[in-house]
Each structure stands twice: as C-alpha cells, then as structure tokens.
ZABA-867078 format. One record per residue (C-alpha): x negated, y negated, z negated. Coordinates in steps of 0.001 Angstrom, whole numbers, padded with zeros to 6 digits, always signed. Example, Ala and Ser with C-alpha at 12.3 -4.5 7.8 and 13.67 -1.06 7.14 Angstrom:
<nodes>
-012300+004500-007800-013670+001060-007140
</nodes>
This chain:
<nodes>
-027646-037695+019189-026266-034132+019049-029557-032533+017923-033295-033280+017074-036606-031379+017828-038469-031134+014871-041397-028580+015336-040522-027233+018096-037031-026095+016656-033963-028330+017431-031830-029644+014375-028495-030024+014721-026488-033124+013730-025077-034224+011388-027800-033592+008864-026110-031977+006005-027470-033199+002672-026001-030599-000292-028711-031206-003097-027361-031876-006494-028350-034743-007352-026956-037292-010224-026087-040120-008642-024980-042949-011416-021310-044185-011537-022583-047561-009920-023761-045664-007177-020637-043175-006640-018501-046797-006893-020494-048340-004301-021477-045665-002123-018326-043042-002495-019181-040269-000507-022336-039861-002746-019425-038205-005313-019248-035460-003047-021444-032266-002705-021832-032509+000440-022943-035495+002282-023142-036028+006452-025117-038515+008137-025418-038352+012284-028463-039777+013915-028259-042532+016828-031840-042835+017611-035307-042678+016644-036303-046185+015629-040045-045995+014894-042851-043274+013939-045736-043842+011123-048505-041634+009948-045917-039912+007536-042554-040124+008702-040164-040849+011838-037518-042865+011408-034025-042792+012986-031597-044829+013265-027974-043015+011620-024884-043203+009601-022335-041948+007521-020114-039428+008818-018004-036555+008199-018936-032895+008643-018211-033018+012641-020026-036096+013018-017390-038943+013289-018303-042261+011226-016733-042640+007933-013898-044840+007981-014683-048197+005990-018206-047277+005821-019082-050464+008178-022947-050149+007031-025807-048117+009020-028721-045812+007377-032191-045237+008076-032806-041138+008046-036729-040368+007395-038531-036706+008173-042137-035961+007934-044187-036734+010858-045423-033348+011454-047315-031689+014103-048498-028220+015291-052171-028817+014703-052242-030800+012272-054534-029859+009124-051439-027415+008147-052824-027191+004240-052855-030265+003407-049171-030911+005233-048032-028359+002878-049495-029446+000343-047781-032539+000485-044693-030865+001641-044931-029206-001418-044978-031790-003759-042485-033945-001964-040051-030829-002257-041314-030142-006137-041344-034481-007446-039138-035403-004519-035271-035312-006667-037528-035993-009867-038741-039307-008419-036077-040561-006687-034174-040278-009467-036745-042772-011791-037128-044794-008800-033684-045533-007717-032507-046627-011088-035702-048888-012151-035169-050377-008794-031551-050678-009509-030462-054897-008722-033814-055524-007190-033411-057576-004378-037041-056854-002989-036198-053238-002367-034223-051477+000242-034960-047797-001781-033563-044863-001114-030597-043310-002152-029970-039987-000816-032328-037015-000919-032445-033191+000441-034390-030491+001438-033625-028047+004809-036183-025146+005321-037842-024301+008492-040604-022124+009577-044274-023342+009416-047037-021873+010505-045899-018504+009304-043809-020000+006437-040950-020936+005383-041391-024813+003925-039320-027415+002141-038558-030361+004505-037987-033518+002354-035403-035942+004211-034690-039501+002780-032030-041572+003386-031894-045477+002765-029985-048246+004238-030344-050219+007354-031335-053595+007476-028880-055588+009737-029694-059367+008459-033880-058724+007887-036270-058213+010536-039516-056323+010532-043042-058152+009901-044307-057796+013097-040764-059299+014571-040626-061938+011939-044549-063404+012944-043372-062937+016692-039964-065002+016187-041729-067888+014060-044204-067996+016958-047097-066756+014559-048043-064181+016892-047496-063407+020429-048246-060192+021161-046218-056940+019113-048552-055454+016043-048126-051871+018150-048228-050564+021760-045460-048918+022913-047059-045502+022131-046721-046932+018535-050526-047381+017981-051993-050421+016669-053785-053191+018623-056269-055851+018599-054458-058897+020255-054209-061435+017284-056828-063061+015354-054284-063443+012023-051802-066728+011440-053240-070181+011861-051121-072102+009513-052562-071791+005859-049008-073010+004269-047501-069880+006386-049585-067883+005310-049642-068951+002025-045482-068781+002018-045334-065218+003184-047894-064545+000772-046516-065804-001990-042818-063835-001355-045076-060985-001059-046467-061328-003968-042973-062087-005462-041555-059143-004281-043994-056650-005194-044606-058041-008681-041114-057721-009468-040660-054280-008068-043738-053233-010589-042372-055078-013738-039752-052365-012699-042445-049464-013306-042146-048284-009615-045500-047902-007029-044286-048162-004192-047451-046121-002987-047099-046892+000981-047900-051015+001793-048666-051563+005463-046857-053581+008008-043909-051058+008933-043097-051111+005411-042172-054655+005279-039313-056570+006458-038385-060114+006096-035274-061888+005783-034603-066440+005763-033320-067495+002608-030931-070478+002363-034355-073080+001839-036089-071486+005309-038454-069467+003627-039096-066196+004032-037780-063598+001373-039590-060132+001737-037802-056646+001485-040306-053291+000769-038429-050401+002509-039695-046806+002320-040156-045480-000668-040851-041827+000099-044512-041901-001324-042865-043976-004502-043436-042646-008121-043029-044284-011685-045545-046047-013185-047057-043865-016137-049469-044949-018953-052273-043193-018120-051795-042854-013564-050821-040061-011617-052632-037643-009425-051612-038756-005862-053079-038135-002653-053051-039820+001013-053481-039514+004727-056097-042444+005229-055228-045109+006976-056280-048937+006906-054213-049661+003665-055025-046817+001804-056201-047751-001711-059888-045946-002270-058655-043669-004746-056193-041802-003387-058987-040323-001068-057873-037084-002774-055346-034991-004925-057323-034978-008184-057206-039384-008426-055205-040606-010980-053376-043721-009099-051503-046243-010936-049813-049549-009826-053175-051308-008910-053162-048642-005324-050547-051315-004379-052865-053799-005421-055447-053194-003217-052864-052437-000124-051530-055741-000624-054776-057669-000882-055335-055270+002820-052194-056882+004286-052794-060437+003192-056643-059868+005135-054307-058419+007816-052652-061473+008311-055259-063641+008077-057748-061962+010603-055216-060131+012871-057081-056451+013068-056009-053779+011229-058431-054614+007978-060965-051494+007818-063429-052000+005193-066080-049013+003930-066496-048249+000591-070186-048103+000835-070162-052307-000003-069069-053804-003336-069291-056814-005049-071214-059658-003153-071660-057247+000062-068392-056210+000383-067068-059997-000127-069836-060978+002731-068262-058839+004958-065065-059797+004806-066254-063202+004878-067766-062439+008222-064518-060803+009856-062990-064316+008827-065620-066369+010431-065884-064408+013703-062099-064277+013998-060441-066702+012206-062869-069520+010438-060630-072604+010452-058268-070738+007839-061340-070121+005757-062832-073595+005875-059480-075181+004688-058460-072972+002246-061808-071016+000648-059358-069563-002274-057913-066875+000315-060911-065174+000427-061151-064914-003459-058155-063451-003666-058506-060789-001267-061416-059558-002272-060207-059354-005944-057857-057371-004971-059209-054974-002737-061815-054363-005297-063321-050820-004921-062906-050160-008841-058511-050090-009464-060223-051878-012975-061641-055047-011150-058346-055917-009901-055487-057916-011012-052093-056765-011575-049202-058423-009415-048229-061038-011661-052158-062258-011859-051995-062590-008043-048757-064425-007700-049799-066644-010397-053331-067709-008351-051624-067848-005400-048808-070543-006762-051832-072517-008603-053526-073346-004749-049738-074432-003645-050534-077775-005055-053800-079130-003840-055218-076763-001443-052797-077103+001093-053720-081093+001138-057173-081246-000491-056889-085030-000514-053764-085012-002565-053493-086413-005997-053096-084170-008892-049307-083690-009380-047536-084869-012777-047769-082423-015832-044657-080454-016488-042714-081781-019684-043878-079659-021817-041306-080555-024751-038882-079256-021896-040936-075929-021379-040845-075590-025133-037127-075750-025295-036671-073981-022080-038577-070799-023821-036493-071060-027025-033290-071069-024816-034435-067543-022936-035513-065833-026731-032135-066458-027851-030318-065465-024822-032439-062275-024693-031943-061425-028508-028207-062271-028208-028251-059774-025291-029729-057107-026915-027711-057578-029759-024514-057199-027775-025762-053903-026903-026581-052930-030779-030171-053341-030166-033225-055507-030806-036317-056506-030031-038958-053986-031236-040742-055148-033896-044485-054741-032753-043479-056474-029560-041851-059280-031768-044820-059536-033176-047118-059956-030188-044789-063013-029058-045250-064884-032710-049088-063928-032477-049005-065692-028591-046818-068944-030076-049739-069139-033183-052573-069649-030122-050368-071722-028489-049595-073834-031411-053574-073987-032369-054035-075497-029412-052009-077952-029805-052815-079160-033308-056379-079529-031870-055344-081877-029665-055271-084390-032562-059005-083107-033611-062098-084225-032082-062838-080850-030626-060710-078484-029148-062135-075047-029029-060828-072621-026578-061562-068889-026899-060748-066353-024428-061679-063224-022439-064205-064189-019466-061452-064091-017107-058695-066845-018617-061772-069032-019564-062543-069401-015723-058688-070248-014956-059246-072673-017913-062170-074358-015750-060223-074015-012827-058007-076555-014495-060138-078757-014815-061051-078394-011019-057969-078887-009679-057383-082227-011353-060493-084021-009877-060838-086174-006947-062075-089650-005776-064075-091413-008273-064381-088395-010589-067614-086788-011659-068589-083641-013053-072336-082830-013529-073619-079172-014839-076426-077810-015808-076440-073851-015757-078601-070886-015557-077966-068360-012880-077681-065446-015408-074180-066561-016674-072957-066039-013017-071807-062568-012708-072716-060113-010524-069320-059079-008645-067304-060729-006131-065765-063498-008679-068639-065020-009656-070882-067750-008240-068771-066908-004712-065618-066657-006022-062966-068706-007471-065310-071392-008875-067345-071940-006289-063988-072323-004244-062425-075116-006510-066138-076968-006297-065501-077180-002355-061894-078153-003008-062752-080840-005642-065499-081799-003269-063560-082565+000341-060910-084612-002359-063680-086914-002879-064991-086037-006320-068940-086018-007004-069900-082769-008222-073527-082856-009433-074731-079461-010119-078136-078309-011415-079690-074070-012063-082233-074188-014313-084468-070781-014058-088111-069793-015012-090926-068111-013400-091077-065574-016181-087711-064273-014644-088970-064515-010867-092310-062824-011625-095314-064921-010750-096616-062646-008013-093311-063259-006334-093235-067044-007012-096919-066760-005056-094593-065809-002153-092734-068249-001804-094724-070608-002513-096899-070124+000381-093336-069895+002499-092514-073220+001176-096018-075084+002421-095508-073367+006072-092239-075484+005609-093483-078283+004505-095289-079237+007919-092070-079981+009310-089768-081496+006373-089635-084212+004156-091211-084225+000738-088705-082775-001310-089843-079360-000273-093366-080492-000879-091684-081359-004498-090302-078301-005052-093776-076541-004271-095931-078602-006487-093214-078438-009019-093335-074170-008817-096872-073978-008940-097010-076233-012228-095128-074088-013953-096550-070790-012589-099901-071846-014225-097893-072824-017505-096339-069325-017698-099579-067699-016817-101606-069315-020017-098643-068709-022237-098641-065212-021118-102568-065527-021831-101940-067129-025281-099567-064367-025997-096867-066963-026091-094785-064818-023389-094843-061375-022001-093905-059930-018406-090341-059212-017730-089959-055167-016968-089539-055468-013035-085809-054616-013225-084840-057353-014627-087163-059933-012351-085735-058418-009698-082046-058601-010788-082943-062390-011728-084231-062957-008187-081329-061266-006650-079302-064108-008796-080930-067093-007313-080571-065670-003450-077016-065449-004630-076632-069027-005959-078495-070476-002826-076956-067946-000479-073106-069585-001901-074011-073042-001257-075814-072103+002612-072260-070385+003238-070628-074010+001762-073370-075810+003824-072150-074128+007197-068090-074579+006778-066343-077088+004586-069090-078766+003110-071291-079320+005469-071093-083105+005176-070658-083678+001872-074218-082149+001093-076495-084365-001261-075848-088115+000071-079264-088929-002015-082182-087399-002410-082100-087403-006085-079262-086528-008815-076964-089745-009250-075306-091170-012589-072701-093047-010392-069386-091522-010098-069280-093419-006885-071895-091052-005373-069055-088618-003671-069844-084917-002460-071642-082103-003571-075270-082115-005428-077320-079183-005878-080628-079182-008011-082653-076656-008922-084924-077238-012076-087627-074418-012494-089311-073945-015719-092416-071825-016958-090955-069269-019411-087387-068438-020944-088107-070158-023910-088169-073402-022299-085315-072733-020715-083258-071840-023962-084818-075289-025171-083191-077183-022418-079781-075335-023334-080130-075924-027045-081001-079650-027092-078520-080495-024263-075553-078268-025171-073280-080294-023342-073587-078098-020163-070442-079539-018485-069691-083438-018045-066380-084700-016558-066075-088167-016075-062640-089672-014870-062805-093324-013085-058768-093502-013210-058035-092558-016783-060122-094672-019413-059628-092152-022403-061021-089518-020652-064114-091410-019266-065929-088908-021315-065141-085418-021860-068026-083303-022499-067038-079411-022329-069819-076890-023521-069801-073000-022775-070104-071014-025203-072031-067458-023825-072754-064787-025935-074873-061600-025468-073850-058421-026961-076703-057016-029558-079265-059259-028650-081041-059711-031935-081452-056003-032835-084380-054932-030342-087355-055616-032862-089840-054075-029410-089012-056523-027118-088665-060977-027081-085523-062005-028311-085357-063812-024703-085705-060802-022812-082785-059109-024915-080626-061840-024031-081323-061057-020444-080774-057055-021155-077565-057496-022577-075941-059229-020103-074593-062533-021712-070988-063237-021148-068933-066927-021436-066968-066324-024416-065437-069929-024769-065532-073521-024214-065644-076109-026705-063905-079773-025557-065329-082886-026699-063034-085483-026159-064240-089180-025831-061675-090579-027348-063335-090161-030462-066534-091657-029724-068344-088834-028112-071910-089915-028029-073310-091537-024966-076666-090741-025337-076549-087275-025140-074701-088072-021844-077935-089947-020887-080129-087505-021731-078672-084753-020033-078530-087283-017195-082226-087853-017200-082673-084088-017059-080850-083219-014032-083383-086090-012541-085767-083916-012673-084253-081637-010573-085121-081009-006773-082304-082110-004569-082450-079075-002111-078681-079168-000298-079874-081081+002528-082045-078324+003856-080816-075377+001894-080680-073378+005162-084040-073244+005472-084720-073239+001726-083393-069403+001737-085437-068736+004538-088135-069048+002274-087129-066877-000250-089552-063571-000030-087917-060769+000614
</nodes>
C-alpha cells in the first residue's frame, strides 16, 4: 500500500518512526535497524479493526519503501481507531495520554516482558501529528511482530472443530452463532495455558489492560496442546503498588473499574477480563453481565446463561462456574490473582475431568523437599554471580513459610494436627479432603448456615462443587443445617408453616415431620422468650438469617435439577452406613440459639470422614474452628445475638486422627443427632416453594 486514509487525510508510506527511544543492546542485536534514528516500516494491508485500533499487516523497509534485506520477519503496525463523530474529548483524552505514558510505558513494558514467551509486545513506538477537530493531536503508532506459526482464537476453535462459525461478521462485529466449546478437557486445556500465560506475564509486573478474543493467539506445542500468545499491548502499563488511574471504552471485557479516568486499576482488571473470556468460551455470546448483581445474584445469572446455552458443561464440571464468577467479581478485592486461578484450575485436572476416577498417588514429598533445596541454591548461587543476594526481609519470609511447613509436619506424629489459616486456604484445605473421596467413603456434617458466607464462594461455590464431585464418584455425603426459630422469627416460621400443611395433602410424611417438628419448637422459643430465657432478634438479622437458609436450600434445588439429581437421599432418614452412596441433606430446627450453640459445643466434631479402603483412617474427625470478632464486649445485647452481629468467620480446623484411638462414641452420638434430622432432598423443589417470601 502506497498510502492510508486516516481521518479523512491520506498517510503516506512508509511510516517513518524518528522517536528517540532507548532501545537495549539485546534489542539493537536482534532487531538492528532499531540502532538507527530513523526507522521505516511499509504497510501491506489492513488485517483487522477493534474498538481501539486497526491493524495492518507491514514490514521493515528502507526510507523508499523496499524490504530490508535479511529482515525475513513481518510486523503488525497499530493506529487508533478513530472516527469523525466520535465523542472527540474523550479520544483526546486518551490520545493524550497515549502520546504523554506512551515511550514511558513501553519502555517498562518491553523489558519486564523481555524472554517471555506468552507475549508478542511491542517494540517500536512514535508519534505523527494530524489535525483533529480543530487541533493538532499526537497519533500514537505501535509496532510489534507478526505471528507466522500462531493463529488467532477464533481460527484456532474453528481449526480444532470447536466452533463452526467465525467469532465476527465480515463487517468485523461480533455474533451469536456458538453456544461455547463442548469438551470440558478443551476447555479446561485452553484455560489452563491461559491462565499460564497471563500469570507469568504479571509475575513480570505488566497489565496487559486489553483481554478479549482479538488479543489472543494460539500456537501447538510439541505435546498437542495449545500454548497461548497475548499480543497488543498498547493499553499495557506496569504494575504499581498502590494501581493506576486508567480509563476504557466499554466493551464486554472491560473490568468494572475502569468505567472512568479517576479508577485506580491494578493487575486484577485482567483478572476479571480473563474470568469474561473463559465465560466466553464456555457459553459462546459475547459475556455481558450488569453490575447491578453481586454475590449470589450475579453468580445465578451466570448460572442461567450456562443452563440455557450450554448446561451439559455445567453438569459435568460445576467448578467452572466457581471460578468464573470469582473472578469476575465486581469488587478487584474479591478476586484472585493469576497464580490463585491457575492453581484451582490444575487442582480439577485430576478428578473432575473423570469424576469416577481414583484419587491419584501423592507426590514424593521427600523429592519436593529436595527439589526446593536444589532451586534456593541455584537462585542464591545466581544472585551471587551477579554480586547480589537475597534481601534479607524476603529471606526471612521464606524461613517463616518452611517453620509452618515444618509444624505441620511434626504434628503428623501428634494426635491432633491443628491447621490455622485465613478463611480462604482453610477451604482449599477442605477441598482436599474432597477430592480424595469416592466409593465407600463417608463424610457426615453438621453445620449452621451462618458460617456460610454471603458472596459467590460460599455455600454455591467451590464447596458445594467438590460435594457434587465427591458425590457422582460414589461417596456418601451426609449433611445436616442446624438453625433456630429465634433466627427465622416466629411470625415468619407461622408462614411457612401453614405453606408446609397445604403441602402436605399431596406428599409423604416427611413434610408432615418437618411441620410438627417447626411448630414444637416455635412454642419452645415462644415460652423461653416468655420466661425471659431469650429475646427477639432485631429484624435485620432474622431476615439476613432467612435469606441464609433460601440460600442453602436454593444450592441443593440447583444440585437437585443437574448433576445430582439421582443421587438425592436414597433413605428417608440419615444413614451410619458408608454403603449408603449419594447425597443427604437434613435440616434440624431448634427453638433458640442457645440450643443451637449446645448442639455445637457437646458435638464439636462437626466434620466426620470415614474411609472404607484405608483402615487407619477409618476415623478422622476434623472440627472447625469459627470465631467472631468482639463478640463478648456488647454487655446490651445476648452473647448469642453478638455472635450473629459480628459475623463469625472459620479460622481453622483441628484433625483428629484415629489412629490414636479417637473415641467412637462421640462418633455415635453425633450420629444419633443427625437422626433427628428431616431428610428433605427428595422433595426439596417443592420444599423452597414453601419458603414465605
């Protein structure tokens, strides 16, 4: 191409790029003519147009447009997609700060991303100035390398026949004509070289600031698998302690925050556009989600985009849904970082791809051990080659990591092992545990709904998933929520009540059970609020406590109409055999909280795992240790109802390991407990039908 137009002027080619940059010695090696003031590139054709650039297709020439000789390699040229009526501030605006940040950033950028094999980033950068609506403007042009051997997203899903149609039109506008890939270890591949890819370009200290589809293309490494490479980095900046302002056009990807110029965006903006491209591929339309919902809402919704598009991914493999919605989290401080992602996504390779597989062999750890004491001394004998070492704080920090690590195991040789965490490594912890069961194991609990938290990785989250999981391998999981009336209200518990004896004309007795059992304890609450014994909740926190039930029996309805949906409560009453396989749900109500806090205190052993094929662990008790901030100071109020006020929070687990003789009747008794329970899985459709509104 001799020239392009470019509002409404036409450029002529070559482009001449004559900024001053400094370009490191690696660079000038590699790429010569980057040693020279004044660089050429000529343009062959325009090879694709996004919301913030057009691309063309170029190379490396000479200042009359002939190809460099021995320069065998094509480039990828990138101007801002402008247009004459566009909102003209905000183009300058951004014009503007590309021109002002633009040699700043690609400066940081380019050598952080320096060896990375996930990133095609650019490495040439100039300005030309046209007019503008009655100015004279900074255009920003990038330049960045071609990418012969990889092949865009869209191509690579089209060529491994995991869609049919092209992810754009040929006017270069999205369209709805795939419902998302069908094969969850596909999926979970690409998603997982993702993950890879953009983890490793952010333990460099780059954003990359612009995930979407275009963005992405794919090469086949030597094993068949596909190896990811993040091109454009235009909207790229360095990853700073405290986040950047940074604005974008919106668009489907778009992370929440950078709605406008005064957000402070840090790495977790990439976060959130990856956990939009992973719900991409899995339901096919372009992933628009408002930020009206959050938590449990906003995790129903994109629930509901998988069912009505896509539910046989879902059914088989519940974790995808937890991840996504972790990570497109409205708050950037409910998400994980990169490395938290690839790490969940590697722990489902193992059993959720075949949920009737056996648990696989447990790494040698002595060889772990070693293999970590080989890397500190090649890393110190690195640094030291280089006169340096490693700081001493951060020293530190590794010895204080080895000490937990070495706790741990010295406990193994004790008869408890405690394990202490923050809220979120406890649940991995569990998760474990979750992942190892299967046919002929048990695991019985009895909780209260109030430990579940309120956003999208509680009861509905990762938890719930690996319950499902363990559950289609064959395991029994027997699980029990113990609540009180005092927490429902009693004018409420009226309610539904009277829903449940309109049921009961038409269903067996357990909802009769479950009536009879309600109104019991209404009447107990009642004369210990009478005998001064209790006192009314405030109404905020009955109705936060009644919101937590609907969500516990709203988790297990969703279970009841995909995976689960035959493994629902095979008897009518909790079972002590390990042989009874699927999923038991009891609920246990009880007059006040004080009852309930005498259930938890005489049967601490809230979590009971029972393993048919290993004999020493026939018995391992685990018990949860939750804690509530403050709750003994209000001297106004029950101590009960400042528990509830202050939010308690699972602060650890203890692990009581059978080996030593754990005691078998408190096994028994906490057995004879959950018999008390009312078996409602079989008809827990209709069961929160009756819940009043």
């Amino acid at each position: 191409m001799k020239h392009i137009n470019f509002l409404g002027t036409s450029v002529e080619m070559p482009l001449h790029f004559n900024a001053m940059l400094k370009f490191s010695e690696k660079d000038k090696t590699n790429l010569p003519w980057l040693s020279r003031n004044s660089r050429y590139y000529g343009v062959e054709k325009e090879i694709g147009k996004g919301g913030r650039a057009i691309a063309y297709k170029g190379f490396v020439c000479d200042e009359l447009g002939e190809r460099l000789a021995g320069v065998k390699k094509n480039v990828v040229l990138k101007i801002p997609n402008l247009k004459l009526g566009d909102d003209s501030d905000k183009n300058k605006e951004y014009l503007s700060r590309q021109s002002r940040e633009g040699g700043r950033e690609w400066k940081l950028t380019r050598e952080r991303l320096d060896g990375c094999k996930y990133a095609n980033p650019i490495f040439d950068f100039t300005k030309i100035q046209m007019s503008y609506y009655d100015d004279i403007v900074d255009i920003p042009i990038t330049v960045q390398f071609f990418l012969d051997d990889a092949k865009s997203l869209d191509n690579y899903l089209l060529d491994t026949k995991q869609r049919a149609e092209p992810y754009k039109s040929r006017q270069g506008d999205p369209v709805d004509n795939w419902n998302g890939m069908s094969d969850p270890a596909k999926w979970l591949e690409l998603a997982i070289g993702l993950a890879t890819g953009l983890a490793d370009i952010h333990q460099r200290r780059v954003v990359h600031a612009d995930i979407w589809p275009p963005n992405i293309f794919i090469k086949v490494d030597n094993e068949g698998k596909p190896f990811p490479i993040f091109i454009d980095f235009g909207e790229a900046f360095s990853i700073e302690p405290t986040g950047i302002p940074r604005s974008q056009r919106d668009h489907a990807y778009r992370a929440p925050e950078r709605k406008d110029a005064q957000s402070i965006v840090t790495q977790m903006a990439d976060v959130y556009s990856f956990g939009k491209l992973m719900l991409h591929l899995c339901i096919g339309e372009e992933p628009i989600l408002s930020s009206d919902d959050s938590g449990h809402l906003r995790r129903e919704k994109i629930r509901n985009k998988f069912i009505e598009r896509n539910p046989n991914l879902l059914e088989s493999n519940p974790f995808i849904l937890d991840i996504i919605c972790k990570c497109v989290s409205l708050d950037p401080i409910d998400r994980p970082n990169m490395n938290e992602v690839l790490k969940a996504l590697k722990s489902y390779v193992r059993l959720n791809l075949d949920l009737t597989a056996t648990p696989e062999k447990i790494p040698d750890i002595n060889n772990r051990l070693l293999s970590i004491a080989k890397t500190w001394r090649g890393i110190t004998r690195e640094l030291a080659d280089r006169e340096m070492s490693v700081i001493p704080f951060l020293e530190e920090l590794v010895e204080h990591r080895i000490h937990d690590i070495e706790d741990l195991v010295k406990g193994l040789a004790n008869d408890v092992v405690n394990l202490s965490d923050t809220r979120e490594k406890l649940i991995v912890d569990l998760l474990i545990l979750f992942q190892r069961l299967g046919y002929g194991d048990r695991f019985i609990s009895l909780t209260h709904p109030r430990m579940w938290q309120g956003s999208a990785l509680g009861l509905d989250g990762r938890y719930f998933s690996a319950t499902q999981s363990a559950t289609v391998r064959g395991a029994s999981i027997q699980r029990v929520f113990l609540f009180s009336i005092q927490e429902l209200g009693h004018e409420w518990t009226s309610k539904w009540i009277d829903n449940l004896r309109k049921l009961e004309k038409n269903e067996k007795h357990l909802v009769r059970r479950l009536a009879n059992i309600l109104e019991v304890e209404k009447n107990k609450y009642l004369a210990a609020i009478q005998q001064a014994d209790a006192q009314k909740l405030p109404e905020n926190l009955q109705k936060e406590s009644r919101e937590r039930l609907a969500l516990v029996i709203k988790s297990y309805v969703m279970a009841n109409q995909t995976m689960c949906r035959d493994k629902f409560d095979k008897a009518d009453h909790f079972s002590s055999s390990a042989e009874c396989e699927g999923l038991f749900l009891g609920i246990l109500p009880v007059s006040t909280l004080k009852v309930v806090n005498e259930y938890k205190s005489s049967h601490p052993a809230s979590i009971f795992y029972y393993s048919k094929a290993a004999e020493q662990d026939k018995y391992l008790l685990m018990m949860t240790v939750c804690l509530a901030r403050n709750s003994f100071i209000s001297t106004e109020v029950s101590t009960d109802i400042a528990y509830l006020s202050s939010k308690p929070e699972l602060r650890g687990i203890m692990v009581f390991k059978s080996v030593f003789g754990v005691p078998e009747d408190r096994i028994k008794k906490l057995e004879q407990v959950l018999k008390n329970s009312v078996s409602v899985g079989k008809w827990i459709n209709k069961l929160y039908g009756t819940l009043p509104k």
